[in-house]
C-alpha positions in Angstrom: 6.0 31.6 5.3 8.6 29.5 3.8 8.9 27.9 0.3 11.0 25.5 0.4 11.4 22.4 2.6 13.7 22.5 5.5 15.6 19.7 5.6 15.7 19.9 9.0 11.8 20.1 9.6 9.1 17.4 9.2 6.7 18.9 6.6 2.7 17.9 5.7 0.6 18.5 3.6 -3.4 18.5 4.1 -6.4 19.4 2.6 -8.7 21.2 5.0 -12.5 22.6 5.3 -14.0 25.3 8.0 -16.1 27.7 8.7 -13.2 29.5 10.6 -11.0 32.1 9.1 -9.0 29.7 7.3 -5.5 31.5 8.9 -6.7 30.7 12.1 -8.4 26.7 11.2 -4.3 26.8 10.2 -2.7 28.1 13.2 -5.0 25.4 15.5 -4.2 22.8 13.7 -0.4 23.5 14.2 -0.9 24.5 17.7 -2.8 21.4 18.5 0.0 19.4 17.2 2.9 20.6 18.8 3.2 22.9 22.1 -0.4 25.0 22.2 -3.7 24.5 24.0 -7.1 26.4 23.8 -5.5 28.8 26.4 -2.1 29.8 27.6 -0.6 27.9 29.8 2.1 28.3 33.1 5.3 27.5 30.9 4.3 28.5 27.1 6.9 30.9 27.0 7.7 32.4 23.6 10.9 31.0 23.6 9.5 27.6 24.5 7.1 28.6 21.3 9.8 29.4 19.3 11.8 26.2 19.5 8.8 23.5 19.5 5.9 25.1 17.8 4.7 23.8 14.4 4.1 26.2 11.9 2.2 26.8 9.0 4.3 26.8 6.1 1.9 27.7 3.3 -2.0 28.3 2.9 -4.0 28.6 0.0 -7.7 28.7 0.2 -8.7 26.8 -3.0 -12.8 27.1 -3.0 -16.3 28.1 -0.7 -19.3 25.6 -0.4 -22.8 26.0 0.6 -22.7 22.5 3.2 -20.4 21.4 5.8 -19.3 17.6 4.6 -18.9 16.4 7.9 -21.1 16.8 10.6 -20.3 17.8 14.2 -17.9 20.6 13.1 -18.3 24.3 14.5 -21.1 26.1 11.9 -20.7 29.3 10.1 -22.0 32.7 11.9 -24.6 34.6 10.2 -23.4 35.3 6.4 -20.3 33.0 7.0 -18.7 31.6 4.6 -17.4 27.4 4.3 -14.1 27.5 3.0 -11.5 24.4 1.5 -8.1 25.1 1.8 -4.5 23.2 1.4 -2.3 24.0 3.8 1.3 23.0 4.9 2.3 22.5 8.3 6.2 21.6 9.6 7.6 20.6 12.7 11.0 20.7 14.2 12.5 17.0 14.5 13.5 18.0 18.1 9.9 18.0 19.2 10.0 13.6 18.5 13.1 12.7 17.3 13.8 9.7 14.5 11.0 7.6 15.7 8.1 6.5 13.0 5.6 5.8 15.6 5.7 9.7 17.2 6.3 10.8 13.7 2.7 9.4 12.8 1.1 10.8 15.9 2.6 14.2 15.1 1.1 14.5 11.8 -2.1 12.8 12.3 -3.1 12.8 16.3 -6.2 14.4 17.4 -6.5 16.7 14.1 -9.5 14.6 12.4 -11.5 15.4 15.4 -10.9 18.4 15.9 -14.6 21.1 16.1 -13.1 24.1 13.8 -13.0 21.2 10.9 -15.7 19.5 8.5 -13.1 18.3 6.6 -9.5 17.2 7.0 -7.0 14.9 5.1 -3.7 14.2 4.8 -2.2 14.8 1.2 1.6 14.3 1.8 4.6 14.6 3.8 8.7 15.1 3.6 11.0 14.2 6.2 14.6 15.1 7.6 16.9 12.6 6.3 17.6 11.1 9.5 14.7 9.1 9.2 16.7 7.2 6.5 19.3 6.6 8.5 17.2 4.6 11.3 14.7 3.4 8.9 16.6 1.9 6.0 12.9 1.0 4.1 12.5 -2.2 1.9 15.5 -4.8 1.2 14.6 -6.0 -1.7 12.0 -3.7 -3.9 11.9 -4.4 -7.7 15.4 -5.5 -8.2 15.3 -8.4 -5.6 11.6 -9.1 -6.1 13.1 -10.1 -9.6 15.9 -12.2 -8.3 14.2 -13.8 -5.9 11.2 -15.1 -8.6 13.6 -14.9 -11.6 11.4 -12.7 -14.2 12.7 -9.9 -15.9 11.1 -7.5 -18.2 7.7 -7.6 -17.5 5.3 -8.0 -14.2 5.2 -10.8 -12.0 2.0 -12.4 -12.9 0.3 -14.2 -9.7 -2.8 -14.8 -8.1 -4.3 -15.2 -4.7 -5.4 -18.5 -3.3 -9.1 -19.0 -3.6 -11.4 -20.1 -2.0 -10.1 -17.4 0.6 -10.9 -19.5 3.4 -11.9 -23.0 4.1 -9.3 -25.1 1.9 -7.2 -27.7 4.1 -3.0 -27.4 4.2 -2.8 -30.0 1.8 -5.5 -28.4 -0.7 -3.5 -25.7 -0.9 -0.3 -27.1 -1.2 -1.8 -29.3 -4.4 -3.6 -26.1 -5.4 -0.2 -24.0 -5.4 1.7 -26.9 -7.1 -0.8 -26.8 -10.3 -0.4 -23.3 -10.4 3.4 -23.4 -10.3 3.3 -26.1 -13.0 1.0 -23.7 -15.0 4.4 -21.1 -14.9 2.9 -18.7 -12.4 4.9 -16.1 -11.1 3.9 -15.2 -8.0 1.2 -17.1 -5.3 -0.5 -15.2 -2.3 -2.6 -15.9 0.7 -5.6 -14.3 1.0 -5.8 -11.7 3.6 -8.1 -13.6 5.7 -6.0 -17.0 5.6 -3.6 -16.6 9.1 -3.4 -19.5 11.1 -6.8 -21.2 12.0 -7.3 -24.8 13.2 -8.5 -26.0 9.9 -5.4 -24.4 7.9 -2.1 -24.2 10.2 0.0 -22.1 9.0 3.4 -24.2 9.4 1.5 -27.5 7.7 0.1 -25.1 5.4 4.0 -23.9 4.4 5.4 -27.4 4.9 2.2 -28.5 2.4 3.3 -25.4 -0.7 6.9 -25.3 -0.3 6.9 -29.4 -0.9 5.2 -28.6 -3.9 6.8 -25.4 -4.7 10.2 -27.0 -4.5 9.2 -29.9 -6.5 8.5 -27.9 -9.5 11.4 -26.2 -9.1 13.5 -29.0 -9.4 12.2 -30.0 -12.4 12.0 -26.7 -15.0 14.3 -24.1 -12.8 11.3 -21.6 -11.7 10.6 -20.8 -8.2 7.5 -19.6 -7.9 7.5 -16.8 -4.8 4.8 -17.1 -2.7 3.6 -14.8 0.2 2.3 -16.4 3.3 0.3 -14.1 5.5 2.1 -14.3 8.7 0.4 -11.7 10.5 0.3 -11.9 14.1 2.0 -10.9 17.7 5.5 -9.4 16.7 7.0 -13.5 18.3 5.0 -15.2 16.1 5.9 -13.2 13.3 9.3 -14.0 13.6 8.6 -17.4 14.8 6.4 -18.1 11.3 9.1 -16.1 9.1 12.1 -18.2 10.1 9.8 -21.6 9.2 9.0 -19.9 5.6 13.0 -19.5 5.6 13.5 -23.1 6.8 11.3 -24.0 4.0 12.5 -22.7 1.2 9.9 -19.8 1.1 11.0 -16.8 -0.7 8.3 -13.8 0.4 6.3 -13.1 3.4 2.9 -11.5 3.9 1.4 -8.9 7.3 -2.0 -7.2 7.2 -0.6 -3.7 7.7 -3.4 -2.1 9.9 -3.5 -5.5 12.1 0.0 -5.3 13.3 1.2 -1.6 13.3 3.9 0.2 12.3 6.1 -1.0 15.2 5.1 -4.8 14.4 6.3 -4.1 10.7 9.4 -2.0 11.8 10.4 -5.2 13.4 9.1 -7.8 11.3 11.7 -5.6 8.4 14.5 -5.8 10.6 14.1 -9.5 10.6 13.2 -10.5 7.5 15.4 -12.2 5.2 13.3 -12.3 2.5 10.6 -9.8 0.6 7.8 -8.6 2.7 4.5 -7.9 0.9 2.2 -5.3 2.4 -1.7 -5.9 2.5 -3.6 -2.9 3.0 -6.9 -4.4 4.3 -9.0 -2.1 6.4 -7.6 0.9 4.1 -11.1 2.4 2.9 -11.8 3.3 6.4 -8.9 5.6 6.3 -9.4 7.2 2.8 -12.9 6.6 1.2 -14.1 10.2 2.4 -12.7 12.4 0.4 -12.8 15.1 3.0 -11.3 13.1 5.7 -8.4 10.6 6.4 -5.3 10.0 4.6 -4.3 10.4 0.5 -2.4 7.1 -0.5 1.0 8.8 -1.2 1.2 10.4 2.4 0.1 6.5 3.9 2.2 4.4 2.0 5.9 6.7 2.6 5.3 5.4 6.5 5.1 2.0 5.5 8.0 2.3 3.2 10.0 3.6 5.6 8.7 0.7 7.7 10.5 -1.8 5.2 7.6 -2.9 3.2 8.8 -4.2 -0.1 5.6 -5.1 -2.1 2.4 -2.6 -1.7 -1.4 -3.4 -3.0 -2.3 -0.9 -4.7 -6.1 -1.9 -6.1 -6.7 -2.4 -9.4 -8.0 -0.8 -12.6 -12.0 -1.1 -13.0 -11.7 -3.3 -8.9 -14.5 -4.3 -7.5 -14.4 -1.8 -4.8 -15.2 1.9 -4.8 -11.7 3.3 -6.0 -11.0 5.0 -9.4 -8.6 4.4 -11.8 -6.9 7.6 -11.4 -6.7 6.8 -7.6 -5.2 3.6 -8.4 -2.7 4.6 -10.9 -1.9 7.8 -8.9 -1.1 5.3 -5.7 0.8 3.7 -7.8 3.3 6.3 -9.4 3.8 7.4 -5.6 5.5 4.1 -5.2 8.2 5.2 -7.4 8.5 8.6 -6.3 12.1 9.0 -3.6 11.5 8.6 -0.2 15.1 10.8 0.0 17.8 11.9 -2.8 20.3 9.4 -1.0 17.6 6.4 -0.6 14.5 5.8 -2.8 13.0 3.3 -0.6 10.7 2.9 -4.0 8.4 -0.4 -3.3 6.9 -2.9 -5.8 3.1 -1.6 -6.8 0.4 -5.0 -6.1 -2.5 -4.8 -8.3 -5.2 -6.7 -7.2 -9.0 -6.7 -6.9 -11.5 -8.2 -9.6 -8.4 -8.0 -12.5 -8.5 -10.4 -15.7 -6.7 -10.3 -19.1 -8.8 -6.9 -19.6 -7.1 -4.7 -17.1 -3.2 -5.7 -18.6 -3.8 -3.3 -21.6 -5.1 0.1 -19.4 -2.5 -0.7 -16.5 0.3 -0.8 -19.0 -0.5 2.5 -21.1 -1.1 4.3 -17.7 2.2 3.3 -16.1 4.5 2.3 -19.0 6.6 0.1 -16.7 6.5 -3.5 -16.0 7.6 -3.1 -12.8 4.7 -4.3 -11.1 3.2 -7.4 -9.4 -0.3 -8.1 -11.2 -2.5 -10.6 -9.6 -6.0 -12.0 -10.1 -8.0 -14.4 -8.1 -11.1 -15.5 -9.6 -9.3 -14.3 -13.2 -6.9 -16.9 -12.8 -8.6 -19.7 -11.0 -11.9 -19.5 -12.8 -10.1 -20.3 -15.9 -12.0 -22.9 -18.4 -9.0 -24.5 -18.3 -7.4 -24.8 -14.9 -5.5 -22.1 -13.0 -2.5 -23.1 -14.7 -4.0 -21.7 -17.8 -5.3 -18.6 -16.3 -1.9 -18.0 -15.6 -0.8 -18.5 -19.3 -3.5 -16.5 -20.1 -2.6 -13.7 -17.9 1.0 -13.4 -19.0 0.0 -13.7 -23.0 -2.2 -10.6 -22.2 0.4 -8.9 -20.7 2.8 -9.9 -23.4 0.2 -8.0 -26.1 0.1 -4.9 -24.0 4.0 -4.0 -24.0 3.8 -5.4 -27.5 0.8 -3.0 -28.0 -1.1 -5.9 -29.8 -5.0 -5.8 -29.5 -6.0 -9.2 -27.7 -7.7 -10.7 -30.4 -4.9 -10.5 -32.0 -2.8 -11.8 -29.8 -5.0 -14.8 -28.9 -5.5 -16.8 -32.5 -2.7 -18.9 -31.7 -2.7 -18.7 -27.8 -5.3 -21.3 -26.7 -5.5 -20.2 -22.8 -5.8 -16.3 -24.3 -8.3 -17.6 -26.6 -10.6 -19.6 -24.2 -10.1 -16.3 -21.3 -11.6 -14.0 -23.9 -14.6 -16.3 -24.0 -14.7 -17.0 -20.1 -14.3 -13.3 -18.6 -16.4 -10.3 -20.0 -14.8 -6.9 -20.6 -17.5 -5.3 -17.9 -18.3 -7.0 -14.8 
């Protein structure tokens, strides 16, 4: 066993459970990835084994534990033992070559299924810098997020349009003009909001930008605002050159909807920003014991091109912890490759108010970040255009490390959020 990474092997990480002698849970998971079978086969010559066979890199069997967490899996003989273990696995990069889509069938495939298992995730992974080369990862990431929306030293405060679903084109255009006279940063679709009959998308553009522009015009702000143009790979690029045409500055793709290829080419298109909704992810990850760790996910879809990445929020309505969410995160920053960071812009989203600025800040002690709340901006007493204010004032007293009491007695839209949003929900 090696270790260190060869930088001319595609190396993962995972997190395993079995009732199998954990060397040999190890050495079927490699084999079922790369060139063996349950039996030899006419042609699996040692030499053939040599050049294509995965192998495991490094095992360490962390823990035993009385029940199998998944069911289905092969059970322990008499007096066996169920065993967790970490284990790292490479490949050669001749078995698949520079391609993202073989890349994530290599490291992912047929092993969740697989009998010997009752538990199997994918922690992380580190490639051969060729992937670099074909995949040059986002255009834009912090630095031209910033440009783009002109904000600098602190997040982009935004919010998603709400009601989700149901408003007309011109609603929304008059809904995002309030907000971008309130001095709001940045202004998304909801994931569910495409292109239905009742809310096209081009009137729905046509309808934002107007107002979007307008506001621009007068004070010098652009807000950036990402339309959800998820679709066939055509209509992608079809809806991304009328956002262009328009004025828009951002773009917006359901990441499990349209694939890795459909974002690969969406990327290579783009002119502008492309934020990454990760809708449908808690299928992938809410088992501890099976799926995919956040870190090992999200390098795929940065190497995809994905600027902008939601990461949940702090205290979020959904099942996540905070250290999940902080720890997803972090990753964001973390190098794709010494020679390209591909590093993408973390989203947080999901139930967030004026409460959640203080704990994000003191966990990341960055502001670059894109903090958005629905119903804690557009719930606002005073209009969404105050939620905004009220948003950016709390972020203002986190980096400033001033309590939001504080902060508030001469800050009227701070003031009335305190009263209008409860610390617990």
């Amino acid at each position: 066993m090696t270790t260190q990474h060869d930088p001319d092997r595609i190396e993962a990480d995972y997190l395993f459970e079995t009732a199998q002698d954990p060397e040999r849970a190890a050495e079927i998971m490699a084999g079922e990835q790369s060139s063996g079978t349950f039996l030899s086969v006419p042609g699996e010559t040692a030499e053939l084994k040599e050049r294509s066979a995965a192998r495991v890199e490094r095992l360490e069997v962390l823990e035993e534990v009385q029940e199998a967490t998944l069911s289905g899996a092969t059970p322990p003989r008499d007096g066996g033992r169920i065993v967790r273990a970490r284990a790292t696995l490479s490949w050669p990069l001749n078995n698949i070559g520079v391609s993202l889509p073989a890349l994530v069938t290599t490291i992912s495939g047929n092993l969740f299924e697989l009998k010997p298992f009752s538990g199997l995730r994918l922690l992380d992974l580190r490639l051969p810098s060729e992937f670099a080369a074909r995949y040059p990862g986002p255009k834009f990431g912090v630095e031209g997020t910033r440009r783009l929306a002109g904000v600098e030293g602190r997040p982009l405060i935004g919010t998603i349009i709400k009601p989700s679903i149901g408003l007309s084109a011109q609603d929304t255009g008059t809904l995002v003009g309030e907000l971008a006279a309130g001095g709001i940063d940045f202004v998304k679709d909801d994931e569910l909001q495409m292109d239905g009959p009742s809310c096209p998308f081009e009137a729905r553009v046509k309808a934002v930008m107007a107002a979007v522009n307008r506001e621009a015009d007068r004070t010098g702000k652009k807000t950036m605002v990402a339309f959800n143009l998820t679709g066939e790979v055509d209509e992608m690029r079809r809806r991304h050159d009328f956002v262009v045409s328009q004025g828009g500055t951002c773009v917006m793709v359901n990441l499990l909807a349209v694939g890795h290829a459909g974002v690969i080419e969406l990327a290579r298109h783009s002119e502008v920003p492309i934020h990454a909704h990760r809708s449908g992810w808690g299928a992938l990850t809410r088992a501890p014991l099976l799926g995919w760790s956040y870190p090992a996910w999200s390098k795929l879809w940065r190497l995809a091109g994905c600027d902008h990445m939601h990461v949940n929020g702090l205290q979020n309505k959904f099942s996540e912890s905070d250290d999940s969410v902080v720890a997803s995160a972090r990753s964001l920053a973390e190098p794709l490759f010494e020679s390209t960071p591909m590093r993408a812009v973390p989203v947080f989203s999901s139930g967030q108010t004026i409460h959640q600025a203080e704990g994000t800040w003191k966990a990341l002690r960055t502001p670059d970040l894109i903090f958005t709340a629905g119903g804690g901006v557009m719930a606002h007493p005073g209009g969404p255009g105050a939620g905004a204010a009220a948003l950016r004032d709390a972020w203002d007293a986190a980096m400033k490390d001033v309590p939001l009491e504080t902060y508030a007695a001469d800050r009227p839209a701070l003031r009335a959020a305190l009263q209008a949003y409860p610390v617990s929900r």
